[in-house]
VEXPA-498744 format. One record per residue (C-alpha): chain; residue in three letters; z, y, x. Coordinates in nm, 3 decimals. Layout:
N
chaine residu c3 c2 c1
A ALA Z Y X
...
***
This chain:
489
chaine residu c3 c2 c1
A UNK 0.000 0.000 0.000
A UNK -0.101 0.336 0.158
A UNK 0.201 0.549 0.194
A UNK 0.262 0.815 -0.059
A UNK 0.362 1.192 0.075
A UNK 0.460 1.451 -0.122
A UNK 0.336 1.822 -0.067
A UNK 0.542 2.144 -0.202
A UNK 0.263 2.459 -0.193
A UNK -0.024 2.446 -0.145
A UNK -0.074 2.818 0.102
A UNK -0.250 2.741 0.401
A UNK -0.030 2.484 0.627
A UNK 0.020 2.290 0.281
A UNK -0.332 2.262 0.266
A UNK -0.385 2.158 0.659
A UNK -0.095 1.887 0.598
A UNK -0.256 1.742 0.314
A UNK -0.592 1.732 0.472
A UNK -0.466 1.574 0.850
A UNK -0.273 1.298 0.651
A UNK -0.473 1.220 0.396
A UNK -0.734 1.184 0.664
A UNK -0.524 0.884 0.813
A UNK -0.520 0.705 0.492
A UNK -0.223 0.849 0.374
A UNK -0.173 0.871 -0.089
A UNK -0.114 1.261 -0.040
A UNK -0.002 1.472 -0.390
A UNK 0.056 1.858 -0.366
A UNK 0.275 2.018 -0.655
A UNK 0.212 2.407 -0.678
A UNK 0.470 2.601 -0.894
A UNK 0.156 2.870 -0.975
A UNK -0.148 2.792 -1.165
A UNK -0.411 2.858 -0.869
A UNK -0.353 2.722 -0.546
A UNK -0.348 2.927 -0.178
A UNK 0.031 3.040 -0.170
A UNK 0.013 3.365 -0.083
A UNK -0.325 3.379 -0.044
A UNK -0.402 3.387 -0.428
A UNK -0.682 3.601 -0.601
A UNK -0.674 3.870 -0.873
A UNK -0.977 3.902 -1.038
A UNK -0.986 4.184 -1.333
A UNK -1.312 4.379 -1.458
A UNK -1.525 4.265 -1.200
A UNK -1.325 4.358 -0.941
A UNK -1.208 4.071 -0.676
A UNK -0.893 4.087 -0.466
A UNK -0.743 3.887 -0.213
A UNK -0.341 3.930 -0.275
A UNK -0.241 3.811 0.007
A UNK -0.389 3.764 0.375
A UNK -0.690 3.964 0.416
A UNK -0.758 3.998 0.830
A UNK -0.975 3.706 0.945
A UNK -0.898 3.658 1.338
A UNK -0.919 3.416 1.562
A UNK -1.213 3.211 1.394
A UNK -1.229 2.962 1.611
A UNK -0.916 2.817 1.487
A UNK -1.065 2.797 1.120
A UNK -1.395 2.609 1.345
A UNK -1.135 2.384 1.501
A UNK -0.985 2.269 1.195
A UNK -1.279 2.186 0.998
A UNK -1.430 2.011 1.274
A UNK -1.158 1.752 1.301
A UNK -1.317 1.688 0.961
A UNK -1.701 1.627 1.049
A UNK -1.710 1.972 0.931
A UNK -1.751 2.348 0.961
A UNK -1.704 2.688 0.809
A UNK -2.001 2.751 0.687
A UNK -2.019 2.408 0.494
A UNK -1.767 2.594 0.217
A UNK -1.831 3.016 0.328
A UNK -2.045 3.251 0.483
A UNK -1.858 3.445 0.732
A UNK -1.989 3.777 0.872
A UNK -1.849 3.971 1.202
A UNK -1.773 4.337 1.060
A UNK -1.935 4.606 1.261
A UNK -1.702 4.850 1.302
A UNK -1.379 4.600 1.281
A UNK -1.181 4.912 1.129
A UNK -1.055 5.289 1.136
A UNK -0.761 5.411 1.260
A UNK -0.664 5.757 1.111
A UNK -0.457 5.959 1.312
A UNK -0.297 6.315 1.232
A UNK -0.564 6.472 1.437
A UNK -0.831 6.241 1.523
A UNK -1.014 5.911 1.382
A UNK -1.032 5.582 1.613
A UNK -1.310 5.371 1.540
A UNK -1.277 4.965 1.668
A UNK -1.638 4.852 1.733
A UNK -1.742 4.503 1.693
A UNK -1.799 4.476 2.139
A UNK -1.580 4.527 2.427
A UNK -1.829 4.824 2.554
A UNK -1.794 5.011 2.177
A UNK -1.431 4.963 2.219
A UNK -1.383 5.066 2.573
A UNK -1.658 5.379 2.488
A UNK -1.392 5.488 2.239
A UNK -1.091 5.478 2.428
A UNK -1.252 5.659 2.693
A UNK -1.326 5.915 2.440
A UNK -0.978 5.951 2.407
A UNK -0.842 5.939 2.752
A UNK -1.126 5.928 3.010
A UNK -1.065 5.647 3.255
A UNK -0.898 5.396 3.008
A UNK -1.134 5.166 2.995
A UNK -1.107 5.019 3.359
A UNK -0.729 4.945 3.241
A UNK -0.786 4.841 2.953
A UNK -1.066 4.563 3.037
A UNK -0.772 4.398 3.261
A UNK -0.580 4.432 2.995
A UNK -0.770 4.254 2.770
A UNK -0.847 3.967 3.068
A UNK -0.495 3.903 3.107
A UNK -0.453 3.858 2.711
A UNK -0.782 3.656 2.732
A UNK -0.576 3.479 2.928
A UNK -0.274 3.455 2.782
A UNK -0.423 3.357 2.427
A UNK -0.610 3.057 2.604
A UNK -0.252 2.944 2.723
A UNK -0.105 2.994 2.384
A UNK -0.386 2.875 2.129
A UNK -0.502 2.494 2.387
A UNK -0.133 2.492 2.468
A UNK 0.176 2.652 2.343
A UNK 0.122 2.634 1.972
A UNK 0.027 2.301 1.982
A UNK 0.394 2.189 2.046
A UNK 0.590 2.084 1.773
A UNK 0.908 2.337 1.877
A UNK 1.135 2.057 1.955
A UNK 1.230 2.058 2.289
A UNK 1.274 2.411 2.548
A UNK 1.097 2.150 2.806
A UNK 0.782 2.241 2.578
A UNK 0.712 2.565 2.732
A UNK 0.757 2.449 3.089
A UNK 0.417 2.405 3.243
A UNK 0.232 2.533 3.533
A UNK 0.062 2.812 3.377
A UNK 0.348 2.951 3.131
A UNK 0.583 2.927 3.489
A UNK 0.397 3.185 3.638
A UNK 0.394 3.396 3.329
A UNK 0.778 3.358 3.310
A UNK 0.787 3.761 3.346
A UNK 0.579 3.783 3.016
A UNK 0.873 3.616 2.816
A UNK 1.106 3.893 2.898
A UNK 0.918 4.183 2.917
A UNK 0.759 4.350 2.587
A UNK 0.443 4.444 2.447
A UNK 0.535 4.778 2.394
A UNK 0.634 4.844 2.774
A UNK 0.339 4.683 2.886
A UNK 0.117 4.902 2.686
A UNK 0.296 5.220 2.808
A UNK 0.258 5.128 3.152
A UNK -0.102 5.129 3.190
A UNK -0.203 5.397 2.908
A UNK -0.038 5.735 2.829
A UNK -0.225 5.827 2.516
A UNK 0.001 5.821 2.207
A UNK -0.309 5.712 1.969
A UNK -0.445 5.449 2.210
A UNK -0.038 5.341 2.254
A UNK -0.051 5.241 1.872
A UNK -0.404 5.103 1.866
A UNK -0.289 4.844 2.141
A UNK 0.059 4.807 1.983
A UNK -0.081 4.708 1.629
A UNK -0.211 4.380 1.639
A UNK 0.128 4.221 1.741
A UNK 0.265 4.354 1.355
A UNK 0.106 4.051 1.256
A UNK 0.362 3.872 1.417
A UNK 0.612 4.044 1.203
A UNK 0.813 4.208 1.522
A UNK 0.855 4.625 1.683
A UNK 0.654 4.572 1.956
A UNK 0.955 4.664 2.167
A UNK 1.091 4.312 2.073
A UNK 0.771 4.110 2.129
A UNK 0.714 3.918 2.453
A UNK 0.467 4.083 2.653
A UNK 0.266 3.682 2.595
A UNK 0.228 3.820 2.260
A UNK -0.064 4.006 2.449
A UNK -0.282 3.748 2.343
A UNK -0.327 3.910 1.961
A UNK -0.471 4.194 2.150
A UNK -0.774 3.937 2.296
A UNK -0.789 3.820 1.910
A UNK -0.846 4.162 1.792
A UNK -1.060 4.307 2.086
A UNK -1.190 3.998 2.263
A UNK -1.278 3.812 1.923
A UNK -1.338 4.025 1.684
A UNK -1.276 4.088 1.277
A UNK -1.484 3.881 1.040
A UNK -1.517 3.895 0.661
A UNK -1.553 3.583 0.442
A UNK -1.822 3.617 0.200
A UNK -1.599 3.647 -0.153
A UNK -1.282 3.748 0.043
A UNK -1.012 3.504 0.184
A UNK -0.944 3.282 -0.095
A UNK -1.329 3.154 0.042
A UNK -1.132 3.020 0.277
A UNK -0.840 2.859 -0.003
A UNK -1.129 2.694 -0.185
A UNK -1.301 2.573 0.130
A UNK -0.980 2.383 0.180
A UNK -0.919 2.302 -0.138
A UNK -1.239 2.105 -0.147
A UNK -1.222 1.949 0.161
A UNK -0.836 1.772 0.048
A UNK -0.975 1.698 -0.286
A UNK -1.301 1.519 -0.058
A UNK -1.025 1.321 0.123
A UNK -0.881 1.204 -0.203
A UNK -0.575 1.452 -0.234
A UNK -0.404 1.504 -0.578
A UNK -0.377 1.875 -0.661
A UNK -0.133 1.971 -0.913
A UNK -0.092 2.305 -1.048
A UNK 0.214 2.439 -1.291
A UNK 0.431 2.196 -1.106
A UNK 0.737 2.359 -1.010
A UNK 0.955 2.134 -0.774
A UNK 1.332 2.174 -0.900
A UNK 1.471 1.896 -0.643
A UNK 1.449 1.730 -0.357
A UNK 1.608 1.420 -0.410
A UNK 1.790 1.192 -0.125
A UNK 1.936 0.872 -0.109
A UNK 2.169 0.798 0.227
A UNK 2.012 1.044 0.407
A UNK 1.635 0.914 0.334
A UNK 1.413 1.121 0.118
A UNK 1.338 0.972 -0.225
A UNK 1.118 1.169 -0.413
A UNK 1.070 1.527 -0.585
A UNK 1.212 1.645 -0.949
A UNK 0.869 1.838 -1.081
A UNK 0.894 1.983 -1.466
A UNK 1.190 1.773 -1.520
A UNK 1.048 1.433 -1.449
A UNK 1.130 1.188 -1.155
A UNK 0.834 1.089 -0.857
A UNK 0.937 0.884 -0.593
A UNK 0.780 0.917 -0.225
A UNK 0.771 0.780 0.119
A UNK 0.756 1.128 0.295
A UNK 0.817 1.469 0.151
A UNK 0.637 1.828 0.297
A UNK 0.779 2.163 0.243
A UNK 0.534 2.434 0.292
A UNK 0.697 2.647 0.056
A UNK 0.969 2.937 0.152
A UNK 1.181 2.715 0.403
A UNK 1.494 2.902 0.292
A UNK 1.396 2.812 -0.104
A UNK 1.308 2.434 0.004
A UNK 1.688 2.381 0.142
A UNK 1.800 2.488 -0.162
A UNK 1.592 2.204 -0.366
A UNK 1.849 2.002 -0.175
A UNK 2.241 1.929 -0.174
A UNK 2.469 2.132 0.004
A UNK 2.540 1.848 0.263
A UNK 2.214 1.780 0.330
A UNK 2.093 2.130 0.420
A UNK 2.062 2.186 0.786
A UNK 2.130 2.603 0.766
A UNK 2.362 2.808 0.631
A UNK 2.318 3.136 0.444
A UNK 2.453 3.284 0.728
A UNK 2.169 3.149 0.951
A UNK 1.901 3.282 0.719
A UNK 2.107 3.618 0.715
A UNK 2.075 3.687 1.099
A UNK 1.740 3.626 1.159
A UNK 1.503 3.872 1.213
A UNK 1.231 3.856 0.914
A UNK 0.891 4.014 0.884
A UNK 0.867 4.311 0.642
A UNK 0.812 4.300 0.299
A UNK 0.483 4.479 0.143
A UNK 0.438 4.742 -0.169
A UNK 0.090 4.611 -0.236
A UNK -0.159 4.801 -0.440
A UNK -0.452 4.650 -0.625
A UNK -0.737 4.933 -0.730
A UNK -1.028 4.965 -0.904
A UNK -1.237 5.271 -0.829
A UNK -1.549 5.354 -1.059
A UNK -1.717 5.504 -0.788
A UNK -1.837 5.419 -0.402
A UNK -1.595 5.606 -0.174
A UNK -1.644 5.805 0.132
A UNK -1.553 5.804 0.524
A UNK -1.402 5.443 0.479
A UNK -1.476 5.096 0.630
A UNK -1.416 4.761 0.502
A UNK -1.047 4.785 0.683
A UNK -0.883 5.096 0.753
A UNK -0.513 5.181 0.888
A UNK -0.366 5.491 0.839
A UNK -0.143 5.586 1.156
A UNK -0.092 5.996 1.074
A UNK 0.288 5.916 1.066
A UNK 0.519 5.864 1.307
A UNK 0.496 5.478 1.384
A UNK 0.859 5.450 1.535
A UNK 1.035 5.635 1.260
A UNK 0.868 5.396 1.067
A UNK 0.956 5.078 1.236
A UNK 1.307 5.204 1.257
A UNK 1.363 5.216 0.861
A UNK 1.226 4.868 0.866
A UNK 1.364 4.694 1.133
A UNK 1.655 4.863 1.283
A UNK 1.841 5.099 0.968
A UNK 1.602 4.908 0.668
A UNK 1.544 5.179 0.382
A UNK 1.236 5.326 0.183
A UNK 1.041 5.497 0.444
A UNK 0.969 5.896 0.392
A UNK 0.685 5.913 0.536
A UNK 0.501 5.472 0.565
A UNK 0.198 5.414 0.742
A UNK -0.018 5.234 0.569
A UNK -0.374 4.995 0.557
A UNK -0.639 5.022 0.298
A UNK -0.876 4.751 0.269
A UNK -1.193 4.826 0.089
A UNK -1.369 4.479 0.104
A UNK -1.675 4.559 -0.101
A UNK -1.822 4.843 0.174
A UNK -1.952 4.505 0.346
A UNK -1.932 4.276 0.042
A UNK -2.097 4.367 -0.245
A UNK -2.000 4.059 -0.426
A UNK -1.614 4.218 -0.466
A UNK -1.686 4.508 -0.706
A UNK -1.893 4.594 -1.017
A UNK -2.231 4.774 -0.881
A UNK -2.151 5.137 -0.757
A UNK -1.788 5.081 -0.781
A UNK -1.553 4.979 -0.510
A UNK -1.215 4.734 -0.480
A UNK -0.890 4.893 -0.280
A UNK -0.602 4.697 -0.192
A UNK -0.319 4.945 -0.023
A UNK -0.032 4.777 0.166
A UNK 0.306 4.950 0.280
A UNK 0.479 4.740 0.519
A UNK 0.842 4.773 0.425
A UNK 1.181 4.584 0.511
A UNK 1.297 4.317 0.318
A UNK 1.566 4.304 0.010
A UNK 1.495 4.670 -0.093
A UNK 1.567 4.807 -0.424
A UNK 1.245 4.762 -0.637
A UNK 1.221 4.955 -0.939
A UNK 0.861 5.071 -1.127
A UNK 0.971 5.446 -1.040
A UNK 0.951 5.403 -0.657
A UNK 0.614 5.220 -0.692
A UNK 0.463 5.464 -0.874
A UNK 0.629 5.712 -0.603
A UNK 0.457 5.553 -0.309
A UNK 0.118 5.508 -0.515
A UNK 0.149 5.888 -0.519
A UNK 0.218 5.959 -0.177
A UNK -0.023 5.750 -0.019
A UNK -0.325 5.859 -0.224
A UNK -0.251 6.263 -0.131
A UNK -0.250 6.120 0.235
A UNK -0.583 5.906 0.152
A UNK -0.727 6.203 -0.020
A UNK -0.644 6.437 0.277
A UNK -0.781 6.193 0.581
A UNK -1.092 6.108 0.391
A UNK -1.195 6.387 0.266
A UNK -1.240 6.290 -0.103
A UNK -1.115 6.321 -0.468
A UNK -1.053 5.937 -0.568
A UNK -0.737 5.948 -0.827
A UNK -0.907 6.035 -1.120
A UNK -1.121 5.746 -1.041
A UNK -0.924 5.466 -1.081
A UNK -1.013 5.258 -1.345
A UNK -0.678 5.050 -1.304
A UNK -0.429 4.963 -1.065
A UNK -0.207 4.659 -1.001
A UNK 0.093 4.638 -0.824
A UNK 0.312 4.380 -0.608
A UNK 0.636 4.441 -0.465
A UNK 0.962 4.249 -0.305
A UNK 1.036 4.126 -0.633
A UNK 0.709 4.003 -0.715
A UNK 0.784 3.849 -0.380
A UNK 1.063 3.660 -0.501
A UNK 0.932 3.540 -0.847
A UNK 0.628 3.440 -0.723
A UNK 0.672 3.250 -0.397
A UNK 1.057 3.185 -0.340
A UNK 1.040 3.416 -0.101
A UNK 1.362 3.490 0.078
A UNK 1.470 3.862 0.065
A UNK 1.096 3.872 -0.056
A UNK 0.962 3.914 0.315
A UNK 0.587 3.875 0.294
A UNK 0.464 3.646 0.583
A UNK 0.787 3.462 0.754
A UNK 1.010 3.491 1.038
A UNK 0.965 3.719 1.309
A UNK 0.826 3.582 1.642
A UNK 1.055 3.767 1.916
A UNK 1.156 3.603 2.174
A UNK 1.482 3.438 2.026
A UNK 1.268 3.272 1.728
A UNK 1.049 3.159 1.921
A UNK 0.866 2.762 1.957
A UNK 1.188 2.561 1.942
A UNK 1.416 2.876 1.836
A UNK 1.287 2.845 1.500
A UNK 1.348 2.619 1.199
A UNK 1.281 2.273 1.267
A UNK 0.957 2.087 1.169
A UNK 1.179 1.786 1.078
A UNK 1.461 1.826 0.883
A UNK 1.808 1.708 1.186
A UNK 1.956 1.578 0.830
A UNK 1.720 1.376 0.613
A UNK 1.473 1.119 0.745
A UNK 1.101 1.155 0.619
A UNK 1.174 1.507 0.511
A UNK 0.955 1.782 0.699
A UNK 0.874 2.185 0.654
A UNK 0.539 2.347 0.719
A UNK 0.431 2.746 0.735
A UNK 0.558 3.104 0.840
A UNK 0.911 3.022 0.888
A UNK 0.844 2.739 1.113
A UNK 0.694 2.667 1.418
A UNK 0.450 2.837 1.545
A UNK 0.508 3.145 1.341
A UNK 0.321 3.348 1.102
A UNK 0.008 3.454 1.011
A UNK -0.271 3.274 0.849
A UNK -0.441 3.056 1.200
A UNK -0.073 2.927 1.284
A UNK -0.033 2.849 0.926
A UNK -0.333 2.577 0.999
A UNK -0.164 2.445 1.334
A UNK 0.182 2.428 1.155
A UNK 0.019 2.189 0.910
A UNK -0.145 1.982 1.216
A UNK 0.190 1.939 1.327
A UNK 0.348 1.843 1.104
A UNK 0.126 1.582 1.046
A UNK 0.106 1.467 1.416
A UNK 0.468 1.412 1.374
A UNK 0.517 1.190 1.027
A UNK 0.190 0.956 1.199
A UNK 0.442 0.909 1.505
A UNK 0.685 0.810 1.263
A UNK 0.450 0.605 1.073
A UNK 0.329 0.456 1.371
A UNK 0.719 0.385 1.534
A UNK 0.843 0.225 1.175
A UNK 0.508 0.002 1.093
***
């Protein structure tokens, strides 16, 4: 009898588990509380209009490549993907940065900005070429269980990278406040200041530059579907509306899940969902960390998230734009250090239908406005509509344009929508922070220390967060329950 796994989520590392072990022959069922799959990646779709909710930078493609090859297949069997020429916009207080789809765009811009950058900042981007071909063939590919992981001939000699940050390694070789944030950004994917990212965190700076920004055709949830399909090709049972209410253990061994109210019983069980929400599925005594654990840790902001439809094509915009013209330390402060309703947020603005005409009605145009924010803050409909106010004076202002009496209708997602919707704990909106003490084995375990055959998958696990480790944490996982298989047959 082929061994029967359970799945909780399906976001992106659900997905990727599902798909590596029902590739090995393995009766694999995923139970999604929401009625669409993707997690966090879900879709609103409303008048025409199309917008990823969730994820909507596509870096580092040749993880996505990787992954469907270990499946006889590739990305454009399920999506057309398209490099976007310019990547995106940076708007400053006094100045516009462009990010061109070539190392010689990019480096023409910066030295546009502080003549002679470029010869330090093509090292800089070698080293980080560098560093990410360490971290993505390497480091990521452990499972976070041992410190003896990350001891290998090239990450000794890059000890110094552990220790040192991002943010001091930027300010060493440029001087430029504008260029200073344009190098410092990337690593916000990682859900850290880059004052408390390792320096090896360099390597999202070779993703963005070295690699480039790409655009599925239809938007992210391309992407969802693609791997949708491909579990449901393997044989995978999907199942939608299915809210797990239990995990349920016998002498330490997993049992089975409580879905809706009725009983399934299992071999193996897989948490991708909220790691924090999955212990609670469990009892007390089997739960390997305490509120206080989750307390401490450092988590990546939360979002205000703003869904638009404009009836018109707007101007002096590309398909991703971020909106720097406040002070980005002030910022990071009242989310990381004293957390609190920023006065003055940066923002991004993603208007996917400039390169994709497929995500708005004709002559119209889709907006999705994000506010990164800390976690657990008071959200009330007032201090929504607040922020939806002062952002679009600031859009209005850097872009030169009219737009609010434009909008047809706008949707909006905040920490509690965080909560409600995904379990997520203090509503953060993509995991754990990676600094450098929750890092590779400094995060939550794969494998639960407490109950055999029970594992966790996604952002608050190794590797970390983001959408390509998402994909590896799901690979792991699965490496590790085929040990187990493999020891116990």
């Amino acid at each position: 009898m082929p061994t029967k796994i359970a799945v909780i989520g399906s976001g992106f590392s659900s997905l990727s588990v599902a798909c590596h072990l029902a590739k090995a022959g393995n009766n694999v069922t995923i139970f999604e509380k929401n009625d669409t799959v993707g997690g966090r990646a879900r879709q609103l779709k409303k008048e025409g209009f199309i917008f990823d909710i969730g994820p909507s930078w596509y870096w580092m493609p040749d993880i996505f490549e990787k992954f469907f090859a270990t499946f006889g297949k590739s990305t454009s069997d399920y999506y057309q993907l398209d490099k976007l020429s310019p990547a995106y916009k940076i708007f400053f207080a006094d100045d516009v940065i462009t990010i061109g789809d070539s190392m010689d765009k990019i480096c023409d811009e910066f030295e546009r900005i502080e003549p002679g950058s470029s010869k330090p900042l093509r090292s800089f981007i070698k080293k980080a070429q560098d560093n990410y071909n360490i971290a993505i063939n390497k480091i990521v590919l452990k499972p976070g269980l041992s410190p003896l992981e990350l001891v290998t001939k090239d990450t000794v000699t890059r000890l110094d990278q552990f220790f040192k940050t991002i943010s001091s390694d930027v300010r060493k070789k440029f001087k430029n406040p504008k260029l200073i944030s344009t190098l410092e950004f990337p690593v916000l994917f990682l859900g850290a200041k880059p004052s408390k990212t390792p320096s090896f965190y360099s390597f999202m700076n070779y993703a963005d530059f070295g690699l480039g920004t790409w655009h599925p055709k239809g938007g992210m949830y391309e992407v969802i579907k693609a791997m949708k399909a491909l579990a449901e090709e393997l044989g995978v049972t999907i199942n939608t509306n299915s809210a797990v209410e239990k995990i349920n253990v016998e002498n330490s061994k997993t049992t089975g899940l409580t879905v809706n109210g009725s009983q399934h019983k299992f071999d193996y069980v897989v948490s991708g969902a909220d790691y924090h929400h999955s212990e609670t599925l469990l009892d007390e005594k089997y739960r390997q960390y305490s509120e206080a654990y989750w307390d401490k840790k450092t988590f990546a902001p939360s979002s205000l998230l703003f869904y638009v439809g404009f009836d018109k094509k707007l101007k002096n915009v590309e398909h991703h734009n971020l909106f720097f013209d406040a002070d980005f330390e002030v910022h990071a402060e009242d989310i990381y250090d004293n957390p609190k309703w920023p006065d003055e947020p940066l923002f991004y603005a993603n208007f996917p239908s400039v390169t994709d005409a497929s995500m708005a009605p004709e002559g119209c145009e889709t907006g999705f406005f994000l506010i990164p924010i800390a976690p657990n803050l008071e959200d009330t409909p007032g201090i929504r509509a607040r922020y939806f106010e002062l952002i679009m004076r600031r859009f209005e202002k850097k872009t030169l344009q009219k737009v609010e009496k434009n909008i047809i209708f706008k949707e909006s997602f905040c920490v509690l929508d965080f909560m409600e919707a995904y379990n997520s704990y203090k509503g953060n909106a993509y995991g754990m922070a990676n600094t450098l003490m929750q890092t590779a084995f400094l995060r939550p375990n794969l494998k639960s220390s407490k109950v055999e055959q029970l594992y966790f998958t996604g952002q608050l696990t190794v590797p970390g967060p983001g959408v390509p480790p998402a994909l590896i944490s799901g690979k792991l996982v699965a490496d590790l329950i085929l040990k187990h298989q493999s020891k116990t047959s």
